[in-house]
LOPAKOL-830231 format. One line per 8 residues: their letters; for each residue x negated, z negated, y negated of N, C-alpha, C. Coordinates in steps of 0.05 Angstrom, whole numbers, always signed. Example, Ala and Ser with C-alpha at 12.3 -4.5 7.8 and 13.67 -1.06 7.14 Angstrom:
BEGIN
as> -264,-156,+114,-246,-156,+90,-264,-156,+66 ~ -257,-142,+45,-273,-143,+21,-258,-157,-1 $
This chain:
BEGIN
xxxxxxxx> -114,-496,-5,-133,-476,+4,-118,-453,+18 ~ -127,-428,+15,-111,-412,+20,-115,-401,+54 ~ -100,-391,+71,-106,-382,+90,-124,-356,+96 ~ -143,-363,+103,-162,-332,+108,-158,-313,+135 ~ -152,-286,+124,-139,-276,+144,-170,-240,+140 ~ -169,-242,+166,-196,-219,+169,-176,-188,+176 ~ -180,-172,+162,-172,-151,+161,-187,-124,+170 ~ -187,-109,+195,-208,-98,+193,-190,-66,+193 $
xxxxxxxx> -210,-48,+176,-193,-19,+179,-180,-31,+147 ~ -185,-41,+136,-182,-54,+121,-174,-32,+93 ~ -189,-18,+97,-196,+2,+58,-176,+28,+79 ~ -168,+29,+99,-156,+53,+109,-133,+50,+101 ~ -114,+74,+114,-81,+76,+104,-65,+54,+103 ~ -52,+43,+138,-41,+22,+136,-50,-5,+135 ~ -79,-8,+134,-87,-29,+126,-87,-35,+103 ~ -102,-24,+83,-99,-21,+55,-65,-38,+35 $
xxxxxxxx> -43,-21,+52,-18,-27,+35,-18,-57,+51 ~ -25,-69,+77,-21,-91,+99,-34,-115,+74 ~ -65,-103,+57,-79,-122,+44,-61,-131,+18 ~ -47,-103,+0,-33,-114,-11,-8,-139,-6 ~ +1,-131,+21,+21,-154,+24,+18,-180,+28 ~ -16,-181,+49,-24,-205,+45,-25,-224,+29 ~ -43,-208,-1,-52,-224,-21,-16,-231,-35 ~ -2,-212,-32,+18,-224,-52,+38,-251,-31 $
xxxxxxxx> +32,-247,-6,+36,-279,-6,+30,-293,+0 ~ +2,-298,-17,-21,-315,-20,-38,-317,+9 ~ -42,-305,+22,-73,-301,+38,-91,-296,+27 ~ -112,-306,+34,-145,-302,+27,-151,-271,+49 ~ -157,-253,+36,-163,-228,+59,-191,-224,+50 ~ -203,-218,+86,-228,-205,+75,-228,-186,+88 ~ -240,-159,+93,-242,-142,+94,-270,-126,+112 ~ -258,-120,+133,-285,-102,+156,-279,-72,+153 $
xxxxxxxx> -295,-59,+146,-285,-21,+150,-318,-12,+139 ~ -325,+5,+165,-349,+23,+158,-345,+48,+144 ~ -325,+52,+131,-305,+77,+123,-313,+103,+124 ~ -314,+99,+147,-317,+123,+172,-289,+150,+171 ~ -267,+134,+160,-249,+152,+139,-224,+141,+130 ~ -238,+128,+110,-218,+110,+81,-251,+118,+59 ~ -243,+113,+45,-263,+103,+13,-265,+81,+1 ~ -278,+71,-9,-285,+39,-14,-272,+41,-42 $
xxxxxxxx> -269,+61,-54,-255,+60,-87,-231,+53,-77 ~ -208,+48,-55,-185,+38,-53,-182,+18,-52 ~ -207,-1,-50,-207,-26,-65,-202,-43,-98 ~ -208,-18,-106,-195,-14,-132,-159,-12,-134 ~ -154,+11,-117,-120,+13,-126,-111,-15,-113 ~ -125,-27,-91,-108,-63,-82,-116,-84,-103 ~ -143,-81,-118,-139,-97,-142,-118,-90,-156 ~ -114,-65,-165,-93,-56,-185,-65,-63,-186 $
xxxxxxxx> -63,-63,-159,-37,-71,-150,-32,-106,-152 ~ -52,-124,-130,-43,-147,-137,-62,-163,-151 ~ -82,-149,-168,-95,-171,-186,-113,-179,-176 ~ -123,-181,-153,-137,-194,-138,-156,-176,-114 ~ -187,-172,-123,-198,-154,-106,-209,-176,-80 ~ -208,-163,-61,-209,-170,-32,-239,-173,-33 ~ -248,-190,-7,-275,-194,+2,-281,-165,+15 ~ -305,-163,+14,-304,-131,+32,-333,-124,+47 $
xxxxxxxx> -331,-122,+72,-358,-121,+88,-364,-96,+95 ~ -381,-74,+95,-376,-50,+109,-392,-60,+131 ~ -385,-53,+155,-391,-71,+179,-378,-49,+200 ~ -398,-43,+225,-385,-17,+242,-375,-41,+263 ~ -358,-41,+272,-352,-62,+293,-361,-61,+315 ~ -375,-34,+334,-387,-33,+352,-413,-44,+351 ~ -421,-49,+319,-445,-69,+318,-439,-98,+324 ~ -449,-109,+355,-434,-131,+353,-452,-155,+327 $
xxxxxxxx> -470,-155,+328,-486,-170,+306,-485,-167,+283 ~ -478,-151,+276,-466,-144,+236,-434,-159,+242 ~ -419,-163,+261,-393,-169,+266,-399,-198,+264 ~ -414,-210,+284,-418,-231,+279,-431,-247,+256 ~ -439,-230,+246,-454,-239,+219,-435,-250,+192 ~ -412,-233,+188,-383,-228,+180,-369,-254,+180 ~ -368,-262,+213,-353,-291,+223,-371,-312,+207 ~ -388,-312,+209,-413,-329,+198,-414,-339,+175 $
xxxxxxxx> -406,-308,+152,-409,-308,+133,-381,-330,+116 ~ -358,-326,+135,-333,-328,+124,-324,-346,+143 ~ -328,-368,+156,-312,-393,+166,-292,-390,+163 ~ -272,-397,+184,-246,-413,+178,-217,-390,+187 ~ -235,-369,+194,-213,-345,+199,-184,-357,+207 ~ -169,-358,+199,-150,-367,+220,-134,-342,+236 ~ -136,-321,+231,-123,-298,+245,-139,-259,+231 ~ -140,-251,+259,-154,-221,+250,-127,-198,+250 $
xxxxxxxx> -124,-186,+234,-109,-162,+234,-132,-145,+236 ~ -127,-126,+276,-150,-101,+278,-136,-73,+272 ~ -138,-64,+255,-129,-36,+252,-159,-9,+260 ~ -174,-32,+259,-202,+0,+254,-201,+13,+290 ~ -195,+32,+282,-197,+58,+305,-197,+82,+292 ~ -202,+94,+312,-200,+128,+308,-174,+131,+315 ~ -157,+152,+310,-125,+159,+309,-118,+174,+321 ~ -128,+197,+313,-114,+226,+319,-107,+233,+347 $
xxxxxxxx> -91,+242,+353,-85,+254,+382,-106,+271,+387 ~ -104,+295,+375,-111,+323,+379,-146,+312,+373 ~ -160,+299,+363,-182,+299,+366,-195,+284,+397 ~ -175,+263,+397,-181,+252,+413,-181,+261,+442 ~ -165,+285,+443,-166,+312,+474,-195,+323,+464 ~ -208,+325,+438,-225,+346,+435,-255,+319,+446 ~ -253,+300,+436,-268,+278,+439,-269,+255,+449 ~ -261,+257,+477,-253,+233,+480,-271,+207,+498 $
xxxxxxxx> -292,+215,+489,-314,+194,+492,-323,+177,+472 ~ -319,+194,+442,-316,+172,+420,-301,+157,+418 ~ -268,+172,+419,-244,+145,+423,-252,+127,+438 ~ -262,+126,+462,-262,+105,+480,-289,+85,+471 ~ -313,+92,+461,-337,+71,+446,-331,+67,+427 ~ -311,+68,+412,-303,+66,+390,-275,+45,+379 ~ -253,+54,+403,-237,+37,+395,-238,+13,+418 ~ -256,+15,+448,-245,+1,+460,-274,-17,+458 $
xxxxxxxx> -290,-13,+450,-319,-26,+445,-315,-38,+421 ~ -306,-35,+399,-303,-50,+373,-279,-67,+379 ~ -267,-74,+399,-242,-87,+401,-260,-111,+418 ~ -271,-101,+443,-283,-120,+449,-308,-144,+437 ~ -316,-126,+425,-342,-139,+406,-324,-161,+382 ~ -301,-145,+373,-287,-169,+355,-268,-194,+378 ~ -255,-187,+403,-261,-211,+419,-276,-233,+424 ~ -303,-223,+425,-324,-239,+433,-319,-262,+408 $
xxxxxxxx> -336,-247,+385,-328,-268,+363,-309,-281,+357 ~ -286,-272,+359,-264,-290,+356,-268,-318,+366 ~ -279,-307,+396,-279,-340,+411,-306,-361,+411 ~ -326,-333,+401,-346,-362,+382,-347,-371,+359 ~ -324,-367,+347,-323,-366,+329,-297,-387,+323 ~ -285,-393,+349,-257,-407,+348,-244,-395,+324 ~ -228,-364,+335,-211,-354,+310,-189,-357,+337 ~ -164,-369,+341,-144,-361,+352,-131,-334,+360 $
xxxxxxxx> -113,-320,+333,-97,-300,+335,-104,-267,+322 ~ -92,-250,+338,-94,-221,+332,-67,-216,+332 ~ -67,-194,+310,-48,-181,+312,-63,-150,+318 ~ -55,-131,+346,-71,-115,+347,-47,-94,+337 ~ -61,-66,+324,-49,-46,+316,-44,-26,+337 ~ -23,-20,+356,-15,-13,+377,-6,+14,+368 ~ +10,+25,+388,+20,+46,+382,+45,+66,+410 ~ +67,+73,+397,+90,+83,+418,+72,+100,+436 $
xxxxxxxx> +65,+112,+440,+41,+126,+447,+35,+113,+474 ~ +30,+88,+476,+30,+80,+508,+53,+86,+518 ~ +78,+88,+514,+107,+91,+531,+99,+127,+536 ~ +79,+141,+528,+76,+174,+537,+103,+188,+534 ~ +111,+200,+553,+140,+220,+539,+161,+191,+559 ~ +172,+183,+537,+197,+160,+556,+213,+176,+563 ~ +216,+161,+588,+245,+175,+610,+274,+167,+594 ~ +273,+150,+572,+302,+152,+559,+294,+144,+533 $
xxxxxxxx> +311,+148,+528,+311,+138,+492,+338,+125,+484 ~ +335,+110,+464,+311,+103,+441,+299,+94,+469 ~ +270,+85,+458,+248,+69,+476,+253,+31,+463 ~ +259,+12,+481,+261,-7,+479,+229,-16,+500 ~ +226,-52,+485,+199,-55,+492,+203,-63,+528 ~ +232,-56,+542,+221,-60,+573,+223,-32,+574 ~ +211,-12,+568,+201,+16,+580,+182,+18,+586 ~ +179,+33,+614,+150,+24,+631,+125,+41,+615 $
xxxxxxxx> +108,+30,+613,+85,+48,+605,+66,+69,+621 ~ +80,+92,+609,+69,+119,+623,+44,+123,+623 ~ +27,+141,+644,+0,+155,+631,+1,+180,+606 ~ -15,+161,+594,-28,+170,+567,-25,+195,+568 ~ -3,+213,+540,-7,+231,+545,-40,+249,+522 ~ -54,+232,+520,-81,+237,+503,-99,+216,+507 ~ -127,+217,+508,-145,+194,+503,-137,+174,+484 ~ -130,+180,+461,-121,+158,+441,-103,+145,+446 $
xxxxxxxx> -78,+153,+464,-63,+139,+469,-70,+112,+495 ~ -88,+124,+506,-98,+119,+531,-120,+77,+515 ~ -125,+94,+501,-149,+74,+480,-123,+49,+475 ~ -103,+56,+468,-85,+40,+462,-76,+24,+484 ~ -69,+36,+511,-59,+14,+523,-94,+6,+545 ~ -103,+10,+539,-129,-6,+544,-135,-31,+526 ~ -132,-26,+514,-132,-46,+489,-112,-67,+493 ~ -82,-52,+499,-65,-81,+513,-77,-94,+538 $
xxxxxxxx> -90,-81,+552,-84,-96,+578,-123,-114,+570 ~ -136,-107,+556,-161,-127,+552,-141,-151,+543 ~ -124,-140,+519,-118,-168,+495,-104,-187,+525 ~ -90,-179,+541,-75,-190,+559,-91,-206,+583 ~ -114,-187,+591,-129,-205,+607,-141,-225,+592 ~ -157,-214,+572,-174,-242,+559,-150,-269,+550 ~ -123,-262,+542,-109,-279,+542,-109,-301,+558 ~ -107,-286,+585,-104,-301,+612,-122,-319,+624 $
xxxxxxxx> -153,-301,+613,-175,-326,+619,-181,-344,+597 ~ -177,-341,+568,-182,-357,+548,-157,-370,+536 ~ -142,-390,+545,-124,-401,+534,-115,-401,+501 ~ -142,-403,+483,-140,-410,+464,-137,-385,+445 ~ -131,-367,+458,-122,-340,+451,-96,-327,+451 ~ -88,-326,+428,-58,-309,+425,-57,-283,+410 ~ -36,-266,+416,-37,-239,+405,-15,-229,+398 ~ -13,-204,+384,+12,-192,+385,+5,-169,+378 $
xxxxxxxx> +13,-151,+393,+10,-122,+399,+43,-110,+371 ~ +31,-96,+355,+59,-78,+357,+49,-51,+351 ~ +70,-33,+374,+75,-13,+379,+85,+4,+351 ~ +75,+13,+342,+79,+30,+319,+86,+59,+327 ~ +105,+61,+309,+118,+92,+308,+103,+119,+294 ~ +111,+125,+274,+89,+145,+253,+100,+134,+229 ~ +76,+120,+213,+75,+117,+191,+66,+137,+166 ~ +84,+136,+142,+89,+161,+133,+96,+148,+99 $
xxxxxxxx> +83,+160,+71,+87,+151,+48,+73,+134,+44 ~ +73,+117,+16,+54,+110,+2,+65,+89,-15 ~ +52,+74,-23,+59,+44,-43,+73,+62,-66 ~ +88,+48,-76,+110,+59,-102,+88,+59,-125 ~ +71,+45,-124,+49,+51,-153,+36,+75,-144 ~ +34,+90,-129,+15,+116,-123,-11,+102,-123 ~ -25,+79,-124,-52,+71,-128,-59,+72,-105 ~ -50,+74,-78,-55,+77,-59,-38,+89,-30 $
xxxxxxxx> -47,+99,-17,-35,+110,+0,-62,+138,+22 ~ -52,+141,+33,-60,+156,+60,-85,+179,+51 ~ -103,+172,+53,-120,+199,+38,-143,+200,+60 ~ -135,+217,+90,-158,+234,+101,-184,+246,+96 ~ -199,+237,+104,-227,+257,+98,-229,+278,+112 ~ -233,+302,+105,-224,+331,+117,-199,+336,+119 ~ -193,+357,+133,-172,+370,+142,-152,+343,+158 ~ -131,+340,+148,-112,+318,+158,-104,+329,+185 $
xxxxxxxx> -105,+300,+197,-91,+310,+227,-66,+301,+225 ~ -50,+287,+206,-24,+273,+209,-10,+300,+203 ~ +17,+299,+194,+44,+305,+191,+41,+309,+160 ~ +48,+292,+146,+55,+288,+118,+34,+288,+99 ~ +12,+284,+103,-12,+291,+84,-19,+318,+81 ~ -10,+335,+108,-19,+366,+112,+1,+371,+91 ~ +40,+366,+97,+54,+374,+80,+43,+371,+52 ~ +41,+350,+45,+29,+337,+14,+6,+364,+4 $
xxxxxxxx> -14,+366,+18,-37,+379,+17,-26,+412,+19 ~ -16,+426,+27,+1,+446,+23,+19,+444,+5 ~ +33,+438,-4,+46,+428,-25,+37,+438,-53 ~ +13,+422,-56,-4,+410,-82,-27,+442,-82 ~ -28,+459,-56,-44,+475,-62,-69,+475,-50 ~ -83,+453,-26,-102,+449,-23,-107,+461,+7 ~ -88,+466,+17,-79,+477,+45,-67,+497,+38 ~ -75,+519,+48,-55,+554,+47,-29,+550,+62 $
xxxxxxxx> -18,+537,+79,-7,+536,+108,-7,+510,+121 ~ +23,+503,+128,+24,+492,+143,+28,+500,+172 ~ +19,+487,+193,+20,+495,+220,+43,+478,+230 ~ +58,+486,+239,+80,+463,+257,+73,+477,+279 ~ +64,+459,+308,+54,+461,+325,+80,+463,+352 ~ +95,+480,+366,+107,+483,+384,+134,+484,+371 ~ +149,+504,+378,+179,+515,+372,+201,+519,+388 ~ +200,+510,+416,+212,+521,+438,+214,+488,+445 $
xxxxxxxx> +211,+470,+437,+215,+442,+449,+241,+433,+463 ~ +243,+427,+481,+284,+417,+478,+289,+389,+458 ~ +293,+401,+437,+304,+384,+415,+322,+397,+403 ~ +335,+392,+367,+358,+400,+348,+342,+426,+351 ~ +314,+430,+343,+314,+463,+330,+291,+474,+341 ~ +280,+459,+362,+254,+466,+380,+227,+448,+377 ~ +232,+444,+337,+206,+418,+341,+208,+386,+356 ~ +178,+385,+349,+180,+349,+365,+194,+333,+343 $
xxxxxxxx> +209,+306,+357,+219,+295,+345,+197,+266,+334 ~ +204,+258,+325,+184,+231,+316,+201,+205,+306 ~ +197,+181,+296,+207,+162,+287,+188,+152,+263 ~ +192,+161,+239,+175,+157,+212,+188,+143,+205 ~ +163,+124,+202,+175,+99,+185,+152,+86,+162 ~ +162,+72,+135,+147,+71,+110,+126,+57,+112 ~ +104,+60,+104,+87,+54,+112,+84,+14,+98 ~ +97,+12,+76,+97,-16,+65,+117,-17,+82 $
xxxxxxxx> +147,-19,+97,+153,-29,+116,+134,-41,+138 ~ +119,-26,+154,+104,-32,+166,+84,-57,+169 ~ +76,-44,+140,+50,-72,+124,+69,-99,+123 ~ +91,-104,+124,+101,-120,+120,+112,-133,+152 ~ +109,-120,+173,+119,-135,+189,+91,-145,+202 ~ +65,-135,+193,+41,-148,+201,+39,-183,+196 ~ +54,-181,+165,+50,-206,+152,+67,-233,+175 ~ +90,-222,+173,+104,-238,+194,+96,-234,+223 $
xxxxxxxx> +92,-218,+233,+75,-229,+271,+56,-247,+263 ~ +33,-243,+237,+14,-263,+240,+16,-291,+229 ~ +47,-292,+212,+57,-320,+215,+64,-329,+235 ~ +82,-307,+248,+94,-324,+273,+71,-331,+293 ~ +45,-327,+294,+14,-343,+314,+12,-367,+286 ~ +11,-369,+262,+1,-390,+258,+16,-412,+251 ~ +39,-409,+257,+65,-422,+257,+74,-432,+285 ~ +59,-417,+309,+67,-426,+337,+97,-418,+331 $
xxxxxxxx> +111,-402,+333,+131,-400,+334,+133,-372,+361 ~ +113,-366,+361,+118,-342,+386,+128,-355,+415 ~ +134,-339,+428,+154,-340,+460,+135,-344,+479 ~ +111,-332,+468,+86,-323,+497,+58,-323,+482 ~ +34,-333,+490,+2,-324,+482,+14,-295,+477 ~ +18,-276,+490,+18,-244,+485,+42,-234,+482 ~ +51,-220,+461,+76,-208,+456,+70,-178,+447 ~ +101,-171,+444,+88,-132,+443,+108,-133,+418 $
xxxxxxxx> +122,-117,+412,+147,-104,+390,+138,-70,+385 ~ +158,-62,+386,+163,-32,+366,+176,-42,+343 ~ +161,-14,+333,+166,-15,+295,+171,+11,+291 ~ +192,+10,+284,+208,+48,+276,+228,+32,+255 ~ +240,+58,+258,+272,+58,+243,+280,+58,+259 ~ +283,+65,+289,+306,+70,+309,+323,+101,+304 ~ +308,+119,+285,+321,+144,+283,+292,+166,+281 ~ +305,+184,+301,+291,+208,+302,+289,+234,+290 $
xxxxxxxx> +267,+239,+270,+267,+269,+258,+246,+293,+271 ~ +253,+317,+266,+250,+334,+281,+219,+336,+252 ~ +199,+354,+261,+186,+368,+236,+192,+383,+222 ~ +224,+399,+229,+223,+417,+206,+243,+398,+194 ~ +263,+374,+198,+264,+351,+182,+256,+345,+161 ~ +233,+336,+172,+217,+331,+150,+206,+346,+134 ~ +202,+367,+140,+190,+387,+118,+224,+396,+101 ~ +242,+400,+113,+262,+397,+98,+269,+376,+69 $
xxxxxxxx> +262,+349,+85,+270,+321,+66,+245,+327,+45 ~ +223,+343,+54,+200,+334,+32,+210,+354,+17 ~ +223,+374,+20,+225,+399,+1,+248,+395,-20 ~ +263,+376,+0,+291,+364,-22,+283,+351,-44 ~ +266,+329,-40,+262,+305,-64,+239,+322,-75 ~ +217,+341,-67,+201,+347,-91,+208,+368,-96 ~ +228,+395,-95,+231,+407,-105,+217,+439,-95 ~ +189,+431,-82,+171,+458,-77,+185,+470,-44 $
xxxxxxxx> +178,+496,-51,+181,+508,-28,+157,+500,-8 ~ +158,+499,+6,+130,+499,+30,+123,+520,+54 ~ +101,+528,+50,+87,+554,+64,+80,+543,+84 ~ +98,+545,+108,+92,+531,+139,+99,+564,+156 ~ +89,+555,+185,+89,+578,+204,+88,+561,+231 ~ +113,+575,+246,+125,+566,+266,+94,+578,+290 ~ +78,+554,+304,+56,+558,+317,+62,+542,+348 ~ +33,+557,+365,+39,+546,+402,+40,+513,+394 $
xxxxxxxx> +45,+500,+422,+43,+479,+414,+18,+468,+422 ~ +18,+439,+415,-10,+422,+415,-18,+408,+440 ~ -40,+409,+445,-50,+395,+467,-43,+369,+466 ~ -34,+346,+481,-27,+320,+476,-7,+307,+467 ~ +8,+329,+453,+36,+322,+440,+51,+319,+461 ~ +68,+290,+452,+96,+287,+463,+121,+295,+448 ~ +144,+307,+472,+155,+325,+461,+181,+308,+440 ~ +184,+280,+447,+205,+271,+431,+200,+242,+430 $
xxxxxxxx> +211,+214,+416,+219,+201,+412,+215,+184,+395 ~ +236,+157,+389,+242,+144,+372,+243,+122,+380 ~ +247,+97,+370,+248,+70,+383,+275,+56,+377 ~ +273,+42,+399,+302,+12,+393,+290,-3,+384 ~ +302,-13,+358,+278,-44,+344,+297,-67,+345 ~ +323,-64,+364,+336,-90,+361,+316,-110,+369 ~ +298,-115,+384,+284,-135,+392,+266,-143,+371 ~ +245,-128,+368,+234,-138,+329,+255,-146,+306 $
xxxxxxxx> +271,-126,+311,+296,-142,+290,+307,-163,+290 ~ +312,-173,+319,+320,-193,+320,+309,-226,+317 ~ +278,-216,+338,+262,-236,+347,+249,-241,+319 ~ +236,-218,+308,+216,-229,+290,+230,-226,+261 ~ +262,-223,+260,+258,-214,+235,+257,-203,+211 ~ +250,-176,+218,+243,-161,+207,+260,-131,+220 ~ +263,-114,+187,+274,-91,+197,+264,-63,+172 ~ +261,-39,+181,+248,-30,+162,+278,-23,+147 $
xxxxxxxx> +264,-17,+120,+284,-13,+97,+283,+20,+83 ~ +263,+32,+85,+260,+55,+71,+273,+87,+91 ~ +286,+91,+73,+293,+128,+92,+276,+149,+82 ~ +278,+167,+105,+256,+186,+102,+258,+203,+71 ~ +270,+198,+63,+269,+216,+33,+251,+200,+17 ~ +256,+172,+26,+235,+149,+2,+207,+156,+13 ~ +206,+162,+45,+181,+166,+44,+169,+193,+42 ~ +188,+209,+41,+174,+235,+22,+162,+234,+0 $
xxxxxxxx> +184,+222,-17,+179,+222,-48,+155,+191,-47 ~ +144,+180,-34,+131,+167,-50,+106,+180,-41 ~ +101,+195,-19,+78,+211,-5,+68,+234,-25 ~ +91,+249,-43,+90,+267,-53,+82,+250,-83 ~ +86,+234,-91,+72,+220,-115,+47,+203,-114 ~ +46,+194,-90,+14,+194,-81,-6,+225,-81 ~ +1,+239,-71,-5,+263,-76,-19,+272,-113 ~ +3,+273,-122,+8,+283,-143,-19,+260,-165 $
xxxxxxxx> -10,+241,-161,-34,+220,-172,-58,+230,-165 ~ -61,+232,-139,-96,+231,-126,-105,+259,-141 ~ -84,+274,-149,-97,+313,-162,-100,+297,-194 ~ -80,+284,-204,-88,+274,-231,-113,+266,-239 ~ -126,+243,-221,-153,+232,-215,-168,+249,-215 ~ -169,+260,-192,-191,+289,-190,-188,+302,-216 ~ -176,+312,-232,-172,+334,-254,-191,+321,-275 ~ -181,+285,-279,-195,+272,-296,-223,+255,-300 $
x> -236,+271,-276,-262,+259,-271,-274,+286,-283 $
């Protein structure tokens, strides 16, 4: 019998490639996303990919009774991967009363059930973003956690310190937080990968989307930074890297092999690119020039860093494999597919 593992955020970016890795080593996944912004046809490119279409609930998580309905439906959970939140920085200064009913109310509501539900483990989808602008770099996981420099970030380490209290009063609860860097590129089949509804707030979809024609302009947001050439720096890392170290934190809860009920990790490369980097590396492997314009900077942005992953590398494991050129070029062929599709409908 196969292990059933609940996926929520499930039809989104990094969930989506997370489902492919599941099924290929052999989990039962089922699937929570009100796709609030993913599309339910990317259930199709994860059949495509591993043969095997996923269970799939559209289910808002702040509904705690459609959530529970879900547990009900599907016995036996043995572990939830939560990805469903809202993301963006810059929205989240513009909104930040949704971030907070949204990611810190659907977190709790999937707690509850967990524990009537006797589901043990989470792996929650964290983010560097609690460490705010670190006082050194790289950022290793004993760097103290700063105030938020945005609501979303803020949503994030709220989110640690619930998973950590409820730890503390419910024994039968274990977790693992990882701290994620910026995930960036797309599965090598192009069947899936990162596709925003509206105007992208990331990095690499705007590039992609300017690129391809769909965007006049790119905006790179602040030029005067103290960095190599004024922009912010970041730590991009592949997005199936990523999906892949989900698989292993949520072996290491059902394996009991963890150190502590609650653990944290960063997930980078441990190397820092600037944005015009990257718009450099994307212009190398695809060839196009790109129509960007040096602009003020952004509300919420931090001005630099990157992570130390000797500790995930070591403890769990795992280390990412892809350089930023692979995740150009597979962002830019995700791209390129999704205009094929469109042309041929």
């Amino acid at each position: 019998m196969k292990t059933r593992i609940l996926v929520t955020g499930g039809t989104g970016y990094i969930g989506s490639h997370t489902v492919v890795e599941l099924q290929a080593q052999g989990f039962e996944v089922i699937i929570i996303d009100n796709l609030s912004n993913s599309d339910k046809n990317v259930l199709d490119g994860i059949a495509a990919i591993s043969g095997e279409k996923p269970a799939f609930e559209q289910v808002d998580l702040r509904d705690e009774k459609a959530t529970a309905e879900v547990f009900q439906k599907y016995p036996n959970i043995e572990a939830v991967i939560h990805f469903a939140a809202y993301k963006a920085v810059g929205e989240s200064v513009e909104k930040p009363l949704d971030y907070y009913e949204n990611n810190i109310g659907s977190l709790v509501n999937l707690l509850k059930c967990m524990r009537t539900y006797e589901v043990p483990n989470m792996v929650f989808s964290s983010s560097c973003t609690v460490y705010g602008q670190p006082e050194s770099l790289p950022v290793t996981e004993n760097a103290p956690v700063q105030p938020a420099a945005s609501p979303y970030g803020n949503t994030k380490q709220i989110g640690e310190e619930i998973l950590q209290d409820a730890i503390n009063a419910y024994p039968e609860l274990n977790a693992i937080s990882l701290r994620y860097f910026n995930p960036v590129g797309a599965h090598d089949s192009a069947l899936i990968g990162e596709l925003p509804k509206g105007v992208p707030l990331n990095l690499v979809p705007f590039i992609t989307q300017t690129a391809i024609g769909i965007r006049e302009k790119l905006n790179v947001y602040g030029s005067d930074y103290n960095t190599v050439d004024g922009t912010c720096i970041r730590d991009y890392i592949h997005v199936v890297d990523l999906a892949k170290a989900h698989i292993i934190a949520a072996e290491r809860m059902l394996q009991k092999k963890g150190k502590a009920a609650y653990e944290f990790f960063n997930l980078g490369t441990g190397t820092g690119s600037s944005v015009l980097q990257v718009i450099q590396a994307f212009e190398k492997v695809s060839g196009e020039s790109l129509n960007y314009q040096l602009t003020d900077r952004r509300p919420g942005d931090v001005e630099q860093i990157w992570a130390d992953t000797t500790f995930a590398n070591e403890e769990l494991g795992w280390k990412s494999e892809r350089d930023l050129d692979n995740m150009m070029a597979t962002a830019w062929k995700w791209e390129q597919a999704l205009k094929e599709r469109v042309a041929a409908i």
